[in-house]
C-alpha positions in Angstrom: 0.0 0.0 0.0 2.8 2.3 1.1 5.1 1.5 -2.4 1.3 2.2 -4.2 1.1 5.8 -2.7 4.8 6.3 -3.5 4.9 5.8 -7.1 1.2 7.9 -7.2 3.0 10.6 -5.4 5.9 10.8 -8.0 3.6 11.0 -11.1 1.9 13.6 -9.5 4.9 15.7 -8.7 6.1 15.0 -12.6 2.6 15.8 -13.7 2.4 19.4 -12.0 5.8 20.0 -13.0 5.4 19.0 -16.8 2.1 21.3 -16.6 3.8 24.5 -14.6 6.1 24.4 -17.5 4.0 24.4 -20.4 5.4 20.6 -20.7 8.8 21.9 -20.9 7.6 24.7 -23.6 6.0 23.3 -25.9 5.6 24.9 -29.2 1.7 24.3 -29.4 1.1 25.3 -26.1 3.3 28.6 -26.1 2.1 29.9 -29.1 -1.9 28.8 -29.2 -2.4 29.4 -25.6 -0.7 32.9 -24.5 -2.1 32.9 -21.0 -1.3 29.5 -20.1 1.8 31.0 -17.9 -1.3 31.8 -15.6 -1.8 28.2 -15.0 1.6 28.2 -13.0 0.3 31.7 -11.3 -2.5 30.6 -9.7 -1.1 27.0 -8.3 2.0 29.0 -6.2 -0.7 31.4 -5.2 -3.5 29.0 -4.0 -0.6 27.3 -2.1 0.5 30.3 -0.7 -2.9 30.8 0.9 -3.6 27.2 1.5 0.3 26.7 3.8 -0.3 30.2 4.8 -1.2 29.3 8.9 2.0 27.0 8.6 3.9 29.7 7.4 3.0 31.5 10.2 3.2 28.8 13.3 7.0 28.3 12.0 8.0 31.5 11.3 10.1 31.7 14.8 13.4 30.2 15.3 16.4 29.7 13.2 16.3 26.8 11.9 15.8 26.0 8.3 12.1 25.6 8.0 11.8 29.0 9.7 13.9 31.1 7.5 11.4 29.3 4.6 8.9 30.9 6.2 10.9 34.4 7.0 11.4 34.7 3.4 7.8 33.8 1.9 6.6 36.6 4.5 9.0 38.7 3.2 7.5 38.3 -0.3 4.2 38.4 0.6 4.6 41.7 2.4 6.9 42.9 -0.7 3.6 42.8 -2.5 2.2 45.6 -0.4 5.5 47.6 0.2 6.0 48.0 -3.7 2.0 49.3 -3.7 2.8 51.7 -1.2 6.1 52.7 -2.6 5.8 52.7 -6.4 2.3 52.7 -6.5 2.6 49.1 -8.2 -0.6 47.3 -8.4 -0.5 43.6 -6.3 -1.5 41.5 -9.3 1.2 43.0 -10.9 3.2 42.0 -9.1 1.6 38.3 -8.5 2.2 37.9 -12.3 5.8 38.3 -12.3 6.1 36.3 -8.2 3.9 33.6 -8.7 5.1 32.5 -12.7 7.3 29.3 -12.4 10.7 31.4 -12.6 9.3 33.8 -9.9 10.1 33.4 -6.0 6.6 31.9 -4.8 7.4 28.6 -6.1 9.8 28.4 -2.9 6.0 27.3 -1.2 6.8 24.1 -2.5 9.1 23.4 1.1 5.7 23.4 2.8 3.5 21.7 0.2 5.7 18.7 0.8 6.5 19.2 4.2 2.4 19.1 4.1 1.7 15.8 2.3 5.2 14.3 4.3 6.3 13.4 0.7 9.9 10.8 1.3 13.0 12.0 0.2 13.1 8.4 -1.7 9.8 9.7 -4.2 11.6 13.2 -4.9 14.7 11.4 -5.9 12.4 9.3 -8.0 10.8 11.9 -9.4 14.0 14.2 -10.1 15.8 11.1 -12.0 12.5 11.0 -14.7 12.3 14.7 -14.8 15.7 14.4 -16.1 15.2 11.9 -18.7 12.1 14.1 -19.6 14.1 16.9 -20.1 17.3 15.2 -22.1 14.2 13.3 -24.8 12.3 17.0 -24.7 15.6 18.4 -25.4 16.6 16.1 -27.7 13.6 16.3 -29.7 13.9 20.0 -29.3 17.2 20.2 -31.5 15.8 17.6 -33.9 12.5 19.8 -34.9 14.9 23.3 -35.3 14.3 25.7 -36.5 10.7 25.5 -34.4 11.7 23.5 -31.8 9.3 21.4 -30.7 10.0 21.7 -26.7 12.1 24.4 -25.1 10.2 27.0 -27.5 10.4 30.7 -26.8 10.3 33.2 -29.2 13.8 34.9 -27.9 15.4 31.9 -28.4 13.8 30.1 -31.2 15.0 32.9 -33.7 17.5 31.7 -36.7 19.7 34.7 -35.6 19.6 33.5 -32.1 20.3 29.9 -32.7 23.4 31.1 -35.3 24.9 33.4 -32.6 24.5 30.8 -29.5 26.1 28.1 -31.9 29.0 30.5 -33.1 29.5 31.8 -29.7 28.8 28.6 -27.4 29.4 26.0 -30.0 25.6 24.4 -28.6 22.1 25.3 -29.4 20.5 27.2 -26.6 17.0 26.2 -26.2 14.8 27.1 -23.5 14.0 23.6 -22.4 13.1 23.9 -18.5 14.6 21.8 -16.0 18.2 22.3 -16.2 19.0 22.8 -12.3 17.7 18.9 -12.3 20.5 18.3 -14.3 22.7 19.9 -11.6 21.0 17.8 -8.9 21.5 14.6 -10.7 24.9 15.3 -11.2 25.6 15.8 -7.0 22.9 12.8 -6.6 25.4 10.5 -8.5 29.0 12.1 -6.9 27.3 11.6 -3.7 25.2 8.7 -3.4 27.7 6.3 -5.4 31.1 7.6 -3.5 31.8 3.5 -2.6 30.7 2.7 -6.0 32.9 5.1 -8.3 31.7 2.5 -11.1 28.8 4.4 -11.6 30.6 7.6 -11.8 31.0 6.6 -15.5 26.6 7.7 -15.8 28.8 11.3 -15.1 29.9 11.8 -18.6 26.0 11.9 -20.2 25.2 14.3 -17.2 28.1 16.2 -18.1 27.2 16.6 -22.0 23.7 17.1 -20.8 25.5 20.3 -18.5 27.2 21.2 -21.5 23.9 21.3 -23.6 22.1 23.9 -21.9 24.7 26.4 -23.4 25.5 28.5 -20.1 28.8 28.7 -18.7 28.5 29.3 -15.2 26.4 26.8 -14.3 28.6 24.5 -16.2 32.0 25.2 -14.5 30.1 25.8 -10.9 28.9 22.5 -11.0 32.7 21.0 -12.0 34.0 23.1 -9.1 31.6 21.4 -6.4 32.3 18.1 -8.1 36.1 18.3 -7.9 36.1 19.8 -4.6 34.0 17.1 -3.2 35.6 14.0 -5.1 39.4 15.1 -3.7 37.7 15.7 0.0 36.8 12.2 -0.1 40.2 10.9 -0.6 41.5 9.6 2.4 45.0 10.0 1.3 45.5 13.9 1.9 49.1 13.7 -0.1 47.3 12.6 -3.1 45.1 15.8 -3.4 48.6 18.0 -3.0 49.9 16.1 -6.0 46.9 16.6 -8.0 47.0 20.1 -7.3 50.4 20.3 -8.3 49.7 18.2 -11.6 46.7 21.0 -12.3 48.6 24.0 -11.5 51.4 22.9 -13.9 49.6 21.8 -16.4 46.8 24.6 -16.2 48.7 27.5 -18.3 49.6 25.3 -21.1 46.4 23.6 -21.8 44.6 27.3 -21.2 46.7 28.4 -23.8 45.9 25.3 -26.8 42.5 26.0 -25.7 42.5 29.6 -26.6 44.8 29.1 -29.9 41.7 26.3 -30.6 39.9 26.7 -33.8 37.6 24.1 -32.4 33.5 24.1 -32.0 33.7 22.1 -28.5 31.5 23.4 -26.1 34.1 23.9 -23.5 36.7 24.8 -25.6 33.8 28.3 -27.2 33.1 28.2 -23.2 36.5 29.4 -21.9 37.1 31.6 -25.5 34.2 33.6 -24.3 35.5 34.1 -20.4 38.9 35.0 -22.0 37.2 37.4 -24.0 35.2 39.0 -21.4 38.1 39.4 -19.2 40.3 41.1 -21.7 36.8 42.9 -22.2 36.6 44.1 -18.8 40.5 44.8 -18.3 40.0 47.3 -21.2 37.4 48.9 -19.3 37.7 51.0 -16.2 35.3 48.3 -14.4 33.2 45.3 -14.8 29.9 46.3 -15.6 28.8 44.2 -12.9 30.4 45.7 -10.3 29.7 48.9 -11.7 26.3 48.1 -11.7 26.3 46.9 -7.9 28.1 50.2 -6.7 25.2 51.7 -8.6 22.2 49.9 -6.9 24.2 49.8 -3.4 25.1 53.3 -3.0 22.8 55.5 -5.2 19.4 53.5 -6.4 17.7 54.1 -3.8 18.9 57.7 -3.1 19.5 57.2 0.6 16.4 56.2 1.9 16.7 54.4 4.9 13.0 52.4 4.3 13.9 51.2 0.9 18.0 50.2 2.1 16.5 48.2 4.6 13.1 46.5 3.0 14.2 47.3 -0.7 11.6 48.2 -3.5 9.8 45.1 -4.4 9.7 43.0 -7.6 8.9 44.9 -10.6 6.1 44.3 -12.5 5.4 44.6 -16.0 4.4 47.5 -16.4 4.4 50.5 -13.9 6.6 54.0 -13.1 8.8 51.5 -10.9 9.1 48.7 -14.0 9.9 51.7 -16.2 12.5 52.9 -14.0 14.7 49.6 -13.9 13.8 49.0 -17.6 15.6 52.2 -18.4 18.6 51.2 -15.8 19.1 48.7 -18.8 18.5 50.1 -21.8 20.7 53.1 -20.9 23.5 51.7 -18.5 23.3 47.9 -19.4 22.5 47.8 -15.6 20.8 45.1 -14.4 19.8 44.1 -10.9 18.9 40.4 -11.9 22.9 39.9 -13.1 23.4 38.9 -9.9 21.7 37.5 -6.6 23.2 39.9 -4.6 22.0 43.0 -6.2 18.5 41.1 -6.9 17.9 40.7 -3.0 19.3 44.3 -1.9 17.1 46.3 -4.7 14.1 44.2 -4.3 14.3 43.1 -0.8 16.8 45.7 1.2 19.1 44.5 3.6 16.5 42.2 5.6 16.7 40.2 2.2 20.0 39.9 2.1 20.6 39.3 6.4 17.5 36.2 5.4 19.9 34.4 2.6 23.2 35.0 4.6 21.1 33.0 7.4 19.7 30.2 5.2 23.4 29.3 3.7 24.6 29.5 7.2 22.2 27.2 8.3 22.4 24.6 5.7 26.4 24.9 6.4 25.9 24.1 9.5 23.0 21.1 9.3 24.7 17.7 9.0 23.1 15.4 6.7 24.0 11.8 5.6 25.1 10.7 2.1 21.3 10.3 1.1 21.0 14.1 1.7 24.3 15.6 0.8 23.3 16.0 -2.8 20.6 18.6 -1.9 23.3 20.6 0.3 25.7 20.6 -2.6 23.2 21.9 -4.4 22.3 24.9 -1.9 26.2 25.7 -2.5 25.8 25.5 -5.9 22.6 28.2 -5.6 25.1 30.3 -4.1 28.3 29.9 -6.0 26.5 31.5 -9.3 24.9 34.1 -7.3 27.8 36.4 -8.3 26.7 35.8 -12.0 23.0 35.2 -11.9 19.8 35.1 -9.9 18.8 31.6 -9.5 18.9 31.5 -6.4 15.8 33.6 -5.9 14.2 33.3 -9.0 14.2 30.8 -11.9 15.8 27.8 -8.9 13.2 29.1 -6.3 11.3 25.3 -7.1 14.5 23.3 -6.8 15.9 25.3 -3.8 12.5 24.7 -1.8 13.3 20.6 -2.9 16.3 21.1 -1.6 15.9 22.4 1.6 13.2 19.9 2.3 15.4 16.9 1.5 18.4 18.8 3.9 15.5 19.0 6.5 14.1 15.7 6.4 17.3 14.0 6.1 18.4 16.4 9.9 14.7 14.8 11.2 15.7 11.4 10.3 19.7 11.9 11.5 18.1 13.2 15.3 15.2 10.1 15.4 18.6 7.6 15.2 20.8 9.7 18.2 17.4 9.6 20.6 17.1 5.6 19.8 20.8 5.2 20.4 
């Protein structure tokens, strides 16, 4: 009875998920149905009220289910600070919080928590949506130049898919569902560390990393991965002469690389960082960090209620959505380049005090080898928070799985020390 309600419980988790996404773009469904991103709108919001007393009875303490709750508070009451503020109205505001790359998809911690789904079923569920995504994908660079999944009408352009070739040496769809790439790829480093066998199911993962076309998720996800495979050697003098090995053979093999004529994905990865570096070395600043000095020092023109709660989340339309819309048409500043910026304009420094507390927490949570794949995740969230927003926006979903799995796995760890 118990394996019955597991396997109903993972296909509906894969069910909601394929439909949040417009089963993973679809060409029909985005073009014939241009509303259907309301679908994903209304399910975070009627969850939001639904969890919304549970919100509230955890909302004290520090651990990591109350911080969840700390921040969906602070969102919800964003809704009416940005009103106040801007004069934004709150289903404008809905629209662009409660879409499935929005920040009330985080819910999903206490939806779970709720129906006491097993960390067993998500891993289930996350290994299929992968092999969803890699056929959707696949089918989705067959059927170019109107791709069949991972449509959008950005990236489904004949310039676009030329440029992202040229520049990335991949097609760039905008197939959803690459951060469960990213978790597989921990699932498997961590789960089969006394089986390295299986490490070999790595190199599809990898080329499925590789075919999403962005850099720093790419290399992020290496980074964790080698840090985590040498802290598992035993042998600490092993490590020092790997590191040796890399560091001596690091400027050569940088160098073929960027002498390369070839269209490897890694090889148009690193060509493009070079580039941007010399870029940025010709430049008095990185944009990015010119862009941060902006929004830290001078956005919000020294008001101490907006430094400390922030402005809200722009809608689409609005004096306040105008405002940061100009930021980048006229500075190439935008906030979303980074998580850090992202929190301070939209959520002041409470925001920012709130996800300082959270990676604390999970740093400091011990979890067995059936949860460590979910905190090397977390790390991963905050790693490419100097180069992207994930971590508050378009991973909101997976970083609510996450921190359920990391706080289920704690439960579990704590049940065993009381029996012993």
């Amino acid at each position: 009875m118990a394996d019955l309600h597991s396997k109903r419980s993972i296909w509906i988790i894969i069910a909601i998920y394929c439909i949040l996404n417009a089963f993973f773009y679809n060409y029909h469904i985005q073009t014939k149905i241009p509303f259907y991103g309301g679908v994903a709108i209304l399910f975070f919001s009627f969850l939001l009220i639904f969890n919304f007393k549970r919100i509230l009875r955890h909302i004290r303490g520090k651990d990591i289910t109350s911080i969840v709750s700390k921040l969906l508070m602070m969102f919800i009451l964003s809704i009416l600070w940005v009103f106040i503020l801007w004069g934004q109205l709150p289903w404008s505001s809905m629209i662009v919080m409660g879409s499935i790359g929005g920040v009330f998809p985080l819910i999903i911690y206490f939806t779970l928590q709720k129906y006491k789904i097993s960390t067993q079923t998500l891993v289930k569920a996350i290994i299929i949506i992968y092999i969803l995504y890699v056929i959707c994908y696949l089918i989705g660079l067959y059927t170019i130049p109107t791709p069949l999944f991972g449509y959008t009408e950005k990236s489904s352009s004949i310039e676009e898919i030329a440029d992202s070739i040229t520049q990335r040496g991949v097609i760039r769809l905008g197939v959803p569902g690459g951060d469960f790439v990213v978790l597989i790829t921990f699932l498997i480093l961590t789960r089969f560390k006394n089986k390295k066998i299986f490490y070999l199911l790595l190199i599809p993962v990898a080329i499925t990393l590789l075919m999403r076309g962005t850099r720093t998720p790419f290399f992020a996800t290496v980074i964790i991965a080698v840090i985590y495979y040498l802290w598992q050697i035993k042998h600490k003098w092993i490590i020092i002469v790997i590191g040796m090995l890399m560091y001596i053979c690091s400027t050569p093999i940088y160098q073929m690389i960027l002498n390369s004529d070839s269209d490897n994905a890694i090889v148009k990865y690193v060509q493009m960082t070079s580039n941007q570096i010399e870029r940025s070395n010709e430049q008095e600043e990185d944009i990015r960090i010119e862009m941060a000095r902006y929004m830290f020092t001078e956005f919000n023109e020294g008001n101490i209620l907006r430094i400390l709660f922030g402005n809200g989340v722009p809608g689409y339309n609005g004096h306040y959505a105008k405002i940061i819309e100009r930021l980048g048409e006229k500075r190439d500043y935008y906030p979303v380049d980074t998580a850090f910026t992202t929190i301070y304009v939209y959520f002041g420094i409470i925001g920012l005090i709130l996800y300082t507390q959270l990676l604390w927490t999970v740093i400091r949570t011990k979890v067995t080898s059936d949860g460590f794949f979910a905190k090397l995740y977390i790390f991963y969230l905050y790693l490419i928070a100097l180069a992207n927003c994930a971590l508050i926006f378009s991973g909101a979903l997976t970083l609510g799985i996450a921190l359920y799995i990391i706080q289920q796995n704690q439960i579990k760890t704590n049940i065993k020390l009381n029996k012993v």
